[in-house]
C-alpha positions as CSV (number, residue, x, y, z in Angstrom):
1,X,105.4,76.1,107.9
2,X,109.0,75.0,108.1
3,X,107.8,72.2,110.1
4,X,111.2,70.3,109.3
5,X,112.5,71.9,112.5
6,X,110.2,69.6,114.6
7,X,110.6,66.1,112.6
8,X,111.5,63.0,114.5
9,X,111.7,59.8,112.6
10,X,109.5,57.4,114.3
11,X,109.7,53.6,114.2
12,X,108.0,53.4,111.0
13,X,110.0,56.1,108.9
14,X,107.4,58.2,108.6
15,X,107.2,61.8,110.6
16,X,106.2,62.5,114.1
17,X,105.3,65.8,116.0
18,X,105.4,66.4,119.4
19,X,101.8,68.2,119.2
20,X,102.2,69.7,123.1
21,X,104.4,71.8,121.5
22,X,103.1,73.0,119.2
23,X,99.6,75.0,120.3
24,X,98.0,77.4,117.4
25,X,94.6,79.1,116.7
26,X,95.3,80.0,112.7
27,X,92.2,77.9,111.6
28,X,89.4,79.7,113.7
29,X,91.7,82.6,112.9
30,X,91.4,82.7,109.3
31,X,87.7,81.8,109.3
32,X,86.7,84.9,111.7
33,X,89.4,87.1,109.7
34,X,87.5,86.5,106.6
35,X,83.9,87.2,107.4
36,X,85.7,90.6,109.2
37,X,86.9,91.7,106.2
38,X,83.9,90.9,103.8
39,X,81.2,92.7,106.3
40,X,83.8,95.6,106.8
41,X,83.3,96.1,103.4
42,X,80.1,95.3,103.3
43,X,78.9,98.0,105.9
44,X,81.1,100.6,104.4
45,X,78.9,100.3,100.7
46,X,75.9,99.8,102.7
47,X,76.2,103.8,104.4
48,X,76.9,105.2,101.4
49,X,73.4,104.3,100.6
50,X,70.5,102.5,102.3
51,X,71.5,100.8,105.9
52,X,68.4,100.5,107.8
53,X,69.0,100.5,111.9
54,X,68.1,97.2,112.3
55,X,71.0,96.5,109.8
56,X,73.5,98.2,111.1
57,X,72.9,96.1,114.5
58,X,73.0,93.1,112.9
59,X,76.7,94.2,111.9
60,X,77.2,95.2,115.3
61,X,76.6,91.9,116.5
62,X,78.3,90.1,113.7
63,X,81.7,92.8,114.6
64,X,81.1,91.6,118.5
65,X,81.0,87.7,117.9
66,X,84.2,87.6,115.0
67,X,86.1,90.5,117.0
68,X,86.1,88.6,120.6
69,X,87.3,85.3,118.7
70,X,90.4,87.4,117.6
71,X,90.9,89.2,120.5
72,X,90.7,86.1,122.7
73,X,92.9,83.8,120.7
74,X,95.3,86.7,119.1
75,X,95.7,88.2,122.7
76,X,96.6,84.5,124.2
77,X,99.1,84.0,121.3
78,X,100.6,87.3,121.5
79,X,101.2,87.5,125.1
80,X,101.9,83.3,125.5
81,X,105.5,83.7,123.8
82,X,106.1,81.6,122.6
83,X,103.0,79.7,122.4
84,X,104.3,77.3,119.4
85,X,107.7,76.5,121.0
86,X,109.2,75.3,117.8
87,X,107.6,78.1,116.0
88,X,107.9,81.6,118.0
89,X,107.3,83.6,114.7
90,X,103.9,82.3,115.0
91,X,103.6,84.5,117.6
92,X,104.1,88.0,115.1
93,X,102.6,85.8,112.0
94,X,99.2,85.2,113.6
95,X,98.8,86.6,117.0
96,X,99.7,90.1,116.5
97,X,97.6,90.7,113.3
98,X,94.7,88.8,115.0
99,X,94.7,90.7,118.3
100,X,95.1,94.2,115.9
101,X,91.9,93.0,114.0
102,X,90.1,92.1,116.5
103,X,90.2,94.9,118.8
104,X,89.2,96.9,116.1
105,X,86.3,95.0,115.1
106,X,85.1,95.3,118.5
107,X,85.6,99.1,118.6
108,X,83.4,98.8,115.3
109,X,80.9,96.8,117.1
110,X,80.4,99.3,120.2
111,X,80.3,101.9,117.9
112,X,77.4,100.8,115.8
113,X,75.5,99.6,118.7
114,X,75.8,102.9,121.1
115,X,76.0,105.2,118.2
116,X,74.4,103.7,115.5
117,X,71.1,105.8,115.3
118,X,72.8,109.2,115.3
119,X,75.0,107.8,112.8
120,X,72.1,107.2,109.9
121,X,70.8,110.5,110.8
122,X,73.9,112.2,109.4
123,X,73.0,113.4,106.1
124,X,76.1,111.2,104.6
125,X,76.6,108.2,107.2
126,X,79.4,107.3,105.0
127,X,81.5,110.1,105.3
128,X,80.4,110.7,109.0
129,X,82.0,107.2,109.8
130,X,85.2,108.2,107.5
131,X,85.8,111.1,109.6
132,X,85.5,109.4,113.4
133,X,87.5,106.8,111.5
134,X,90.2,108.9,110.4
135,X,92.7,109.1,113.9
136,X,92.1,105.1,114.0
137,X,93.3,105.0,110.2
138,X,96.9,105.8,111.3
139,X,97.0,102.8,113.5
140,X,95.6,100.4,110.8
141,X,98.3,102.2,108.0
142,X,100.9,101.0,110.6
143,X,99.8,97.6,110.9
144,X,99.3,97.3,106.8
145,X,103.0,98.3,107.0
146,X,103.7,95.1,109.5
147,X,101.8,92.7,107.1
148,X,103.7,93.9,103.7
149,X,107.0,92.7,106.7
150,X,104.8,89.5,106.9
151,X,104.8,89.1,104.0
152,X,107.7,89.5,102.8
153,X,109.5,87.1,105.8
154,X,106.9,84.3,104.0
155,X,108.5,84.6,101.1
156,X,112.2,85.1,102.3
157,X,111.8,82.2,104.7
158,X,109.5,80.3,103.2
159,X,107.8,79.5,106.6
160,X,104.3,78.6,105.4
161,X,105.9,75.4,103.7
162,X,103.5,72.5,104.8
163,X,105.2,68.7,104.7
164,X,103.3,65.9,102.6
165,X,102.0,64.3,105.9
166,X,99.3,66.8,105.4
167,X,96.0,66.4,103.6
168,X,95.9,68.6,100.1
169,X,98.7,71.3,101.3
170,X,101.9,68.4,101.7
171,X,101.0,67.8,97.4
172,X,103.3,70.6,97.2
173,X,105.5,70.4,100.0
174,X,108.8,69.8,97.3
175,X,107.9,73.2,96.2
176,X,107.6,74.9,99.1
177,X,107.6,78.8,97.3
178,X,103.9,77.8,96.5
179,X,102.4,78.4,99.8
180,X,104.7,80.9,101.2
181,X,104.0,82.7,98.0
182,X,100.2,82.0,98.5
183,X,99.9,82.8,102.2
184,X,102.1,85.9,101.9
185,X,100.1,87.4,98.6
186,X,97.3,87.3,101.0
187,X,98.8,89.3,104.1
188,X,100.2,91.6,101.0
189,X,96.7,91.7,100.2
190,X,95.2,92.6,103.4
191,X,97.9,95.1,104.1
192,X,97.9,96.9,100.4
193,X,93.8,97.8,101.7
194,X,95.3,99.0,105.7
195,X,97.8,101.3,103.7
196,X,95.0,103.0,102.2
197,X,92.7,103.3,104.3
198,X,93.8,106.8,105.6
199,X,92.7,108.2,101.9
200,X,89.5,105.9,101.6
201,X,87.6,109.3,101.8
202,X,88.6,109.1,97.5
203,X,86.4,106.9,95.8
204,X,88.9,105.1,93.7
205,X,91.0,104.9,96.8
206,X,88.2,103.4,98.7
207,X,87.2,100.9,95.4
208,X,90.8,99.1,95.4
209,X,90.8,98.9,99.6
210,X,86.9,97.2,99.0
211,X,88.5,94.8,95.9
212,X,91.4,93.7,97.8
213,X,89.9,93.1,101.3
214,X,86.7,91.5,99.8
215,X,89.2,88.7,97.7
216,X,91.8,88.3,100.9
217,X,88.2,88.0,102.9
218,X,86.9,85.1,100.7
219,X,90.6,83.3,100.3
220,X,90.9,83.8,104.2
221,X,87.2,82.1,105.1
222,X,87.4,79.2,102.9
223,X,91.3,78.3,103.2
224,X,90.7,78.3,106.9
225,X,87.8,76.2,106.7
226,X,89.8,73.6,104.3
227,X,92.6,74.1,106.9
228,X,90.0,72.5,110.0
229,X,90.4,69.4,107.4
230,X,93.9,69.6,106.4
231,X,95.5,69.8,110.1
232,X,93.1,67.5,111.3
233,X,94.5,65.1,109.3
234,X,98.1,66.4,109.8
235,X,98.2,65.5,113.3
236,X,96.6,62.1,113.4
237,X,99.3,61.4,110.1
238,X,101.9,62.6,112.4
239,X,100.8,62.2,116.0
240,X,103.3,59.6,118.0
241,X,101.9,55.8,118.3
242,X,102.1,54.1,121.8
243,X,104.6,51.2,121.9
C-alpha cells in the first residue's frame, strides 16, 4: 500500500509507523478467501457427479467456519470507517468484498446443512443448486463488477505498493506497478468468475468461472499465508523504539 502517507523519520533514519492506526484483517482475510473459492469449486464439480451426504456436510462445515471469519472481520471493517485511519480505502478494498463473500458462504453452509439430503436426491444436484442459485447470481455479478473497480483503482493508484521495511514484498518497493499489478490481476480474477456466474448453467461458461476462481483461490491462500510472515516483520522493522 501507499504506506508513504504514514512515514515518520525516526531517530535512526529508518521508517516508523504509528501501528494504532493502522488496524487490518487482510492476512486471515486472504487465507479464508482462498480455501472459499477452491471448495466453491470444488463442491460445484463434485454435484455434477458423485457427492455422498456425508460430503456435502463436510463442505457445510468447511462454508460455516471460513464464511464467519469473513463475515466477522469484513463486517468490523466495513462498518469501523475508517478502521485504518491512514488508509480508509481499506475499508472498500478488503472489508466490503470480505463481508460480500462471507455472507454468502454462510448462506452456502445453511443451505447444504438443512437442505442437503433433498438436494442429492434431485436427479441432477448440479443443476438443482444452479437454479436456487440463480436470483443470488445477480448479487455476486454486481460485486464482480465492484472488484474489476478494485482493480482497476490498484492499478491507477498503485495502493498495494509495499515499502522495503518489509520482508520479501519491500524487494520491489522502487517498482511499485508490480504488486498493484499483482494484487489487482487477482481481484480481476475473482471478479472475471462473479461476472459469470449468472450463465454458469453453460459448461464452458461454468469451466472459465472454475479456472479463474480455483488460481485466484490458490494465489489468495498462500500469499496470505506469506503475508502472516511479511507484516510480522514489517511492523517490528518499523514499530517506534522507546527512548
Amino acid at each position: 500500500m501507499l504506506l508513504s502517507l504514514l512515514l515518520q523519520s525516526g531517530d535512526s533514519g529508518g521508517l516508523t509507523i504509528d501501528w494504532t492506526q493502522m488496524p487490518t484483517y487482510n492476512t486471515i482475510m486472504a487465507v479464508a478467501t482462498g480455501p472459499g473459492l477452491i471448495l466453491v469449486v470444488r463442491a460445484g464439480r463434485l454435484l455434477r457427479s458423485t457427492l455422498p451426504e456425508r460430503a456435502l456436510e463436510g463442505y457445510a462445515m468447511a462454508f460455516a467456519v471460513l464464511g464467519t471469519i469473513l463475515t466477522a472481520t469484513g463486517l468490523h471493517m466495513t462498518l469501523t470507517w475508517p478502521l485504518a485511519r491512514y488508509f480508509p480505502f481499506d475499508n472498500i478494498v478488503f472489508g466490503e468484498p470480505s463481508l460480500a463473500f462471507g455472507v454468502l458462504l454462510l448462506w452456502v453452509a445453511f443451505y447444504a446443512w438443512t437442505r442437503g439430503p433433498r438436494l442429492l436426491a434431485e436427479a441432477d444436484p448440479g443443476a438443482a443448486f444452479t437454479e436456487v442459485l440463480r436470483p443470488v447470481s445477480v448479487f455476486v455479478f454486481g460485486m464482480g463488477l465492484g472488484l474489476f473497480g478494485i482493480a482497476a483503482a490498484g492499478v491507477g493508484y498503485q495502493l498495494f505498493a509495499a515499502p522495503p521495511e518489509e520482508p520479501i514484498a519491500g524487494w520491489f518497493a522502487a517498482y511499485p506497478w508490480i504488486e498493484a499489478t499483482f494484487i489487482s490481476g487477482l481481484y480481476a480474477l475473482v471478479g472475471l468468475g462473479a461476472v459469470l456466474l449468472p450463465w454458469s448453467f453453460r459448461e464452458g461458461v461454468r469451466r472459465v468461472v472454475g479456472t479463474a476462481w480455483t488460481v485466484a483461490g490458490v494465489v489468495f491462500l498462500l500469499f496470505g499465508a506469506l503475508n502472516f510472515f511479511t507484516h510480522i516483520g514489517l511492523i517490528v522493522n518499523t514499530m517506534p523504539h522507546a527512548p
